[in-house]
C-alpha positions in Angstrom: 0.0 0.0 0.0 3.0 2.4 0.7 3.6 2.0 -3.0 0.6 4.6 -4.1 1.9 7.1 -1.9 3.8 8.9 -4.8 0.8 8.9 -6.9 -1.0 11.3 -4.1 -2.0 14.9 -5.0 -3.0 18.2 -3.0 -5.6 20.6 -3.4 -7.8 23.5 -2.1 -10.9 23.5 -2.6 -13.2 26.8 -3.7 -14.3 27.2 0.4 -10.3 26.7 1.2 -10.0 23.4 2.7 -7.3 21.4 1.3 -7.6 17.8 0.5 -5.6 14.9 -0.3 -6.0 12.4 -2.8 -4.8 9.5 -4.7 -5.6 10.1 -8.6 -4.6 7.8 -11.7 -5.4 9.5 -14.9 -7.8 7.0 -17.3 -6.8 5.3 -20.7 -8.3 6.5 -23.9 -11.8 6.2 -23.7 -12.4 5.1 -20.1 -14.0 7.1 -17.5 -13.0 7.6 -14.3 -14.3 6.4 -11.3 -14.6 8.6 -7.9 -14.0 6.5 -4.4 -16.0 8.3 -1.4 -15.0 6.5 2.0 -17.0 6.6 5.4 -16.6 6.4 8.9 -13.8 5.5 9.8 -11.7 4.9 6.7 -9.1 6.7 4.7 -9.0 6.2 1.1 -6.2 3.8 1.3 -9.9 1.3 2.3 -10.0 1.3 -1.1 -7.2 -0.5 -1.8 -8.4 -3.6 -3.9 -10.4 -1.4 -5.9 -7.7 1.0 -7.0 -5.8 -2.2 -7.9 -8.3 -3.2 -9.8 -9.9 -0.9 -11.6 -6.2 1.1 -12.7 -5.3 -2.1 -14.4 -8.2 -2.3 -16.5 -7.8 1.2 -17.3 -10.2 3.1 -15.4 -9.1 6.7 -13.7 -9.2 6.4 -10.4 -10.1 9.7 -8.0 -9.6 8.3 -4.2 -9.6 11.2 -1.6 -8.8 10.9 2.2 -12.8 12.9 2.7 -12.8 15.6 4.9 -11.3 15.3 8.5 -9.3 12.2 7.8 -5.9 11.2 6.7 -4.0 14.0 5.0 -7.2 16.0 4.4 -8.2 18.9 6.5 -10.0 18.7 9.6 -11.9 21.6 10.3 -13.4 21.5 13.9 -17.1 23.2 13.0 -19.8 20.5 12.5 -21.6 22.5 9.5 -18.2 22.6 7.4 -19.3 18.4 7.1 -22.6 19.3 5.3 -22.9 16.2 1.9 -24.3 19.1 0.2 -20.8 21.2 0.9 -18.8 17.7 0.7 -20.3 17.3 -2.7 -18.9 20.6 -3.8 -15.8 20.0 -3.0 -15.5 16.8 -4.5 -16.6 18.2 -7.8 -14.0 21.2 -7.3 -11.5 18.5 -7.7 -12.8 16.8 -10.5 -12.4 20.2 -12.6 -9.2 20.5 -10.9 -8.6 17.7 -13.0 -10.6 18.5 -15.7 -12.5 14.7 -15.4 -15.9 14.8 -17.4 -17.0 11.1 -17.7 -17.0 9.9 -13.8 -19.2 7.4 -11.8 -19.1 8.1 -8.2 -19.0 4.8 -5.7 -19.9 5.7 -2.1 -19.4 3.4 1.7 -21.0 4.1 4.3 -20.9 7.9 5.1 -19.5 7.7 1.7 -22.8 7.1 0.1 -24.4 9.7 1.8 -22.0 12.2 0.3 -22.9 10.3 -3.0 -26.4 10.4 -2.7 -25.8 14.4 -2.5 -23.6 14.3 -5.6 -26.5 12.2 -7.3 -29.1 14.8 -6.2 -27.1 17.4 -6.6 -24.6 17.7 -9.6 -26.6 14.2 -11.4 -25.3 15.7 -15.2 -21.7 15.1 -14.0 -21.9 11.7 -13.3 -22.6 8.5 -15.8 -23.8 6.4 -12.8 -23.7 6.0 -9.1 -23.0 3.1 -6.9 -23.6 2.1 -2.9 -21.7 0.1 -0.9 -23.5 -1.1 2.7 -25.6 2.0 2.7 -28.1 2.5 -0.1 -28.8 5.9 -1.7 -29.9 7.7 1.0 -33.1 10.7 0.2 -33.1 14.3 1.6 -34.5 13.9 5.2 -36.6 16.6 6.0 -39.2 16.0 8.4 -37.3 13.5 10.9 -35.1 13.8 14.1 -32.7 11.4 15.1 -34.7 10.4 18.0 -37.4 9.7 15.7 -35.2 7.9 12.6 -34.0 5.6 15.8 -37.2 5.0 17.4 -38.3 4.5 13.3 -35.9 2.0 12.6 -36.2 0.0 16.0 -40.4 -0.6 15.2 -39.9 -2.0 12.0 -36.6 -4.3 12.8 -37.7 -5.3 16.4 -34.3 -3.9 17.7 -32.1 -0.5 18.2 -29.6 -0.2 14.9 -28.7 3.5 15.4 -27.7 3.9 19.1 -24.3 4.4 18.6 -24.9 7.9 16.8 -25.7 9.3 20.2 -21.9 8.2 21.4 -20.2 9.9 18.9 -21.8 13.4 18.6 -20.7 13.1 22.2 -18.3 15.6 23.3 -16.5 13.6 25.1 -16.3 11.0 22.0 -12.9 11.9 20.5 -11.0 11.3 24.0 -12.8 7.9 25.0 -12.0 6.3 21.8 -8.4 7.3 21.8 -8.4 6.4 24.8 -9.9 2.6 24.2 -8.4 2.2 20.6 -7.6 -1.5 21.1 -11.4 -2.5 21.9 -12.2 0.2 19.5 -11.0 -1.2 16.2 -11.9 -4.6 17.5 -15.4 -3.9 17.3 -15.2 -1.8 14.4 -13.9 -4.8 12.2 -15.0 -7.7 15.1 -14.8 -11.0 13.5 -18.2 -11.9 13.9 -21.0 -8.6 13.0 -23.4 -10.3 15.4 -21.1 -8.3 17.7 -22.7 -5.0 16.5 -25.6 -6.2 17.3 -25.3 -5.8 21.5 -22.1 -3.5 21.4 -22.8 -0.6 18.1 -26.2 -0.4 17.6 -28.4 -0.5 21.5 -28.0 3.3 22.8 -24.8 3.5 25.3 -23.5 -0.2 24.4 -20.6 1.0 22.4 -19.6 3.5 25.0 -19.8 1.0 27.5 -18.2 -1.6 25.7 -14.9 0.7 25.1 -15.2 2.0 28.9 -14.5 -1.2 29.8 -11.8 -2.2 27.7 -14.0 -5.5 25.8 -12.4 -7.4 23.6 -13.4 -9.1 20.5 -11.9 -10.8 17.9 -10.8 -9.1 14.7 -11.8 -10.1 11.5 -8.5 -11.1 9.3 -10.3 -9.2 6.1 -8.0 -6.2 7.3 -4.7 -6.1 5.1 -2.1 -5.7 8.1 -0.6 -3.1 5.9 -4.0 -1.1 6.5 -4.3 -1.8 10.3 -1.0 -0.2 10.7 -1.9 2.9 8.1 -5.3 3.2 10.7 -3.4 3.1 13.9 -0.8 5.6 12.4 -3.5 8.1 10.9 -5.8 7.7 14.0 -3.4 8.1 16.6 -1.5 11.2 15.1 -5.3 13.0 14.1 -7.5 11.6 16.3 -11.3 11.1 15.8 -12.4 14.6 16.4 -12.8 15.7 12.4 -15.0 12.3 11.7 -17.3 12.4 14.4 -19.2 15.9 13.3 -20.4 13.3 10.3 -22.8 12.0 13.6 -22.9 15.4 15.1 -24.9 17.3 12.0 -27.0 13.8 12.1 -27.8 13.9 15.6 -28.2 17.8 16.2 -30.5 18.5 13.3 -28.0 20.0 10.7 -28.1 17.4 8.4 -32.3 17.9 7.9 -32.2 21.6 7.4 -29.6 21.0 4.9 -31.8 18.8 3.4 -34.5 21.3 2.7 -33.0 23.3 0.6 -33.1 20.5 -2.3 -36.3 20.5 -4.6 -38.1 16.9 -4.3 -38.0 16.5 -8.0 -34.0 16.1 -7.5 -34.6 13.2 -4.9 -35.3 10.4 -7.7 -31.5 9.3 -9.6 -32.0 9.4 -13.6 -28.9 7.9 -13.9 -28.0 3.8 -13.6 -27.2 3.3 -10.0 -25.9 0.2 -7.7 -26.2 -1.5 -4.9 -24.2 -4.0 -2.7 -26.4 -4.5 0.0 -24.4 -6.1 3.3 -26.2 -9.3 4.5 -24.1 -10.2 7.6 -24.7 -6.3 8.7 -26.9 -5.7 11.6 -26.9 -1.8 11.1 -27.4 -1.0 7.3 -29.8 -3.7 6.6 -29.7 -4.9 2.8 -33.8 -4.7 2.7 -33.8 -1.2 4.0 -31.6 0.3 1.2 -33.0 -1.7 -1.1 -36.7 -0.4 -0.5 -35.1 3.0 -0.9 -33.4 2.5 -4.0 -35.9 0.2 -5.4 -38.6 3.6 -5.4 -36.0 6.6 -6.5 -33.4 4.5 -8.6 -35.5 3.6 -11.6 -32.3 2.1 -13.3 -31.2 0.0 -10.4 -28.9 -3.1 -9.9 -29.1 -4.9 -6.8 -27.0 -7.1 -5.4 -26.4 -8.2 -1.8 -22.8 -9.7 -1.0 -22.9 -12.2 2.6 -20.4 -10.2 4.2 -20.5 -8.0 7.3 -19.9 -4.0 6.7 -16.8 -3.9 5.2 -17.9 -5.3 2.1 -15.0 -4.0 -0.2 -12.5 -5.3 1.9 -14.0 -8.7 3.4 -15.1 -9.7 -0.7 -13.1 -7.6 -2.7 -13.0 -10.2 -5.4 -16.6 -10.6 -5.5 -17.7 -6.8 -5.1 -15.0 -5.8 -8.0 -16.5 -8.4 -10.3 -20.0 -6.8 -9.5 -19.0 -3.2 -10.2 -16.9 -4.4 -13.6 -20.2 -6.0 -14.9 -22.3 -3.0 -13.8 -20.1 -0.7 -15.5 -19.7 -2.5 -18.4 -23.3 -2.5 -19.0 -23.8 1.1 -17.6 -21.1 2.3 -20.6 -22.7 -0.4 -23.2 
């Protein structure tokens, strides 16, 4: 992974933050495809993909998003806006003067997307979801209200950890628990998620305690160590306002300033829907994209959250076929 370092650019975006990214111009006639990471990844997450997709030709646009890796992190919530995330993300694809792009989002990442898709849709030839679907302007709903939403219809709390991390106290007890930390983020089994991430105060309690879990192996050892050395010199405190403009309301009176007739995607659109995932549940995305993604593929990989990196094989194959027929 240290390889692509050299192959890492810099640049300021029109409201001054800078960001960094790992870009691989495209061969003749092949567009270019835009990585947008979530919580809490760097673009290096995207490892397998780059591989992949530069050898067939493809550009490749792969930024560390906004408070993470070598990317700014400014310390006010509302400069994480998707709408403002979205702008610069196009500021750098004129930067680089890119026209034919697809943009492929994970987990926060999608969110981000799904503003690029409602937002700036005659850029883009297509749009694809990893874990999280396409995600609609919320408007009307509070995050006590999305939780107590989502617990009804799956019989269980999915969402409780949000209220942990727009904590303000968030930043310090994760750095100060990173062992457990990263052991549930990528536990072994995603039942974990279950009783630790998703009941309100479980995750906090579980890294308050120092608990243990096994790590899943999906993690290239390259990448842990990248993590720990990103984390650990940064800290947390840029990437948890992604849960902070959730949780305090930011996020929905953002949301109103986009016209409904932008909410359904024109364009083709993908999604690899996480079985093994207790919190982003493949049938809830689905419905989602299934009524505002009229050109839709759907496909649902049996992996836990980290879809790209647990079946990286499987989910590159998926977005190769989708493409090809997307640029058929």
């Amino acid at each position: 992974m240290d390889s692509l370092t050299s192959d890492y650019k810099d640049f300021a975006t029109s409201r001054g933050l800078n960001y960094h990214y790992y870009f691989s111009d495209a061969d003749a006639g092949k567009p270019t495809l835009l990585f947008v990471h979530g919580f809490p990844s760097i673009s290096l997450d995207w490892y397998y993909q780059i591989i992949y997709f530069k050898a067939k030709g493809y550009g490749v646009v792969v930024p560390d998003m906004l408070g993470y890796g070598g990317t700014d992190k400014p310390e006010e919530h509302t400069a994480y806006l998707h709408s403002l995330l979205a702008k610069d993300l196009i500021d750098i694809l004129e930067h680089e003067k890119i026209e034919n792009v697809l943009a492929i989002g994970h987990d926060w990442g999608s969110r981000t997307t799904s503003a690029l898709a409602q937002l700036y849709a005659d850029r883009f030839l297509g749009f694809a979801f990893l874990s999280v679907g396409y995600i609609a302007p919320n408007t009307e709903l509070t995050y006590e209200q999305i939780r107590a939403r989502a617990a009804g219809f799956l019989g269980y709390e999915n969402i409780g950890y949000w209220e942990f991390f727009s904590a303000p106290d968030a930043n310090e007890v994760v750095k100060g628990h990173l062992e457990s930390f990263w052991d549930v983020l990528h536990a072994r089994d995603p039942r974990v998620w279950k009783y630790t991430m998703c009941p309100t105060g479980g995750l906090r309690t579980f890294l308050e305690s120092d608990s243990r879990t096994p790590r899943g192996s999906y993690v290239p050892e390259d990448l842990s160590r990248i993590h720990k050395e990103k984390f650990q010199e940064h800290g947390f405190a840029g990437a948890l306002n992604y849960y902070k403009i959730m949780v305090n309301g930011a996020d929905m009176e953002e949301a109103k300033k986009i016209p409904q007739e932008q909410y359904v995607v024109k364009k083709p659109v993908f999604f690899g829907g996480t079985a093994k995932d207790p919190i982003c549940v493949p049938m809830v995305g689905a419905a989602t994209v299934k009524q505002l993604c009229p050109q839709a593929t759907i496909q649902v990989f049996e992996t836990g959250h980290w879809v790209q990196l647990e079946a990286h094989e499987e989910v590159n194959e998926a977005l190769n076929k989708w493409l090809e027929k997307v640029l058929a």
